[in-house]
C-alpha positions as CSV (number, residue, x, y, z in Angstrom):
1,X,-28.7,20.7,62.8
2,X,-31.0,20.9,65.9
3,X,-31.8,24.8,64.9
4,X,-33.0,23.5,61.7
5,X,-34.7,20.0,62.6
6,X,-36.9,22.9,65.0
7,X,-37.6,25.5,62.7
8,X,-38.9,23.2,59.7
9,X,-41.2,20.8,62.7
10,X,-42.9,24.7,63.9
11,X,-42.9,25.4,59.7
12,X,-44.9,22.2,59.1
13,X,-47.1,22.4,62.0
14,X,-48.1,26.2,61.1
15,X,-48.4,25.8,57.4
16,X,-51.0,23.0,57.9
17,X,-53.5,25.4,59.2
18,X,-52.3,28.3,57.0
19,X,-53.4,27.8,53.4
20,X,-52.2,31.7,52.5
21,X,-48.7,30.6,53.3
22,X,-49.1,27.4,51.8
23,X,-50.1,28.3,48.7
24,X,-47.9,31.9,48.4
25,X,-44.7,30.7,49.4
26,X,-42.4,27.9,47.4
27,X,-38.9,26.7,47.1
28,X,-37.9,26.8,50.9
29,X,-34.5,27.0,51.9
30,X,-32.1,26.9,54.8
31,X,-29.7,30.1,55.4
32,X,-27.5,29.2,58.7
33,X,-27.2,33.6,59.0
34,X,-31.3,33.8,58.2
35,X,-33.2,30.9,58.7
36,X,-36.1,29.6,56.8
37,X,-36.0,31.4,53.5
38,X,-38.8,31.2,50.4
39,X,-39.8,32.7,47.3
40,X,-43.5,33.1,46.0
41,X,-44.3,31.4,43.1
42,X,-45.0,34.0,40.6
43,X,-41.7,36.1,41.2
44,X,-38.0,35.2,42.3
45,X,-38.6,38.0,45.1
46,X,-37.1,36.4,48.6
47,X,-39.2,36.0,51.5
48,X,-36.7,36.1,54.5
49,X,-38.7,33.8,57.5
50,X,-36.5,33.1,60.1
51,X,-35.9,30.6,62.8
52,X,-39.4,30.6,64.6
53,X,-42.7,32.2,65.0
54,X,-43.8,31.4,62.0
55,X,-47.8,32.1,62.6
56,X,-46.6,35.4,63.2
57,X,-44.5,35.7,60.1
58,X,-47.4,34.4,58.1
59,X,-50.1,36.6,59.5
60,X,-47.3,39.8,58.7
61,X,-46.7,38.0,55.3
62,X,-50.3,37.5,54.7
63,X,-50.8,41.3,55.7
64,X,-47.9,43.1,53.3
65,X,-49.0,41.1,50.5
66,X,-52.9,42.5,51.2
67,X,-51.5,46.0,51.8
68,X,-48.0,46.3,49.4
69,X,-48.3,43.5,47.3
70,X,-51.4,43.7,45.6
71,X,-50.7,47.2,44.9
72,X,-47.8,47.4,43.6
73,X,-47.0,43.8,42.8
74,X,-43.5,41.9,43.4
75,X,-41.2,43.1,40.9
76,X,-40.1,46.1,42.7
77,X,-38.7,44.0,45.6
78,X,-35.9,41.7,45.6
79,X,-36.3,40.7,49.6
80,X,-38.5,41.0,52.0
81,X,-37.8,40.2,55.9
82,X,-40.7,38.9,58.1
83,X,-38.5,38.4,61.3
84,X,-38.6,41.8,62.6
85,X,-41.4,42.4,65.3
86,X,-43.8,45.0,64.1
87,X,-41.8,45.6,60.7
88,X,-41.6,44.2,57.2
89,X,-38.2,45.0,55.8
90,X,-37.7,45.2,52.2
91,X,-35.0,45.7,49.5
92,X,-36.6,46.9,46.4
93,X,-35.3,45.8,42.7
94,X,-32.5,48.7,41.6
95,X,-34.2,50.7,38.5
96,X,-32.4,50.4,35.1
97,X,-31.5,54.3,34.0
């Protein structure tokens, strides 16, 4: 797949130089509908990448977790979506009753 051969030869090149990403994000993944896809290492919480841009994606990534993550931690979310030019989109974990 051309789309993917692309998006993991940008992934390489960027994570090289970015040891946040490198060391936040594991078990990468191809979704044809959404691209790169990862998880972090200490929660099963899905980090949506997409196709390309990834410097961008990390610096947002790198950001949220600063901002959200630290804060509240990971378990509340389930996804969260870097692709989106000047937003993070998330899906939080439903609360049990």
């Amino acid at each position: 797949d051309p789309l993917l051969n692309a998006a993991l030869e940008e992934l390489l090149n960027t994570i090289q130089t970015d040891e946040f990403a490198f060391l936040s994000l594991r078990d990468l993944a191809w979704d044809s509908r959404l691209g790169l896809v990862a998880r972090t290492p200490n929660a099963d919480a899905r980090i949506v990448l997409g196709y390309e841009e990834f410097q961008t994606r990390f610096d947002k990534w790198h950001r949220f977790y600063r901002d959200v993550i630290l804060i509240k931690g990971m378990d509340p979310f389930r996804s969260i979506d870097l692709r989106f030019e000047g937003n993070v989109i998330t899906k939080e974990t439903p609360h049990e009753s």
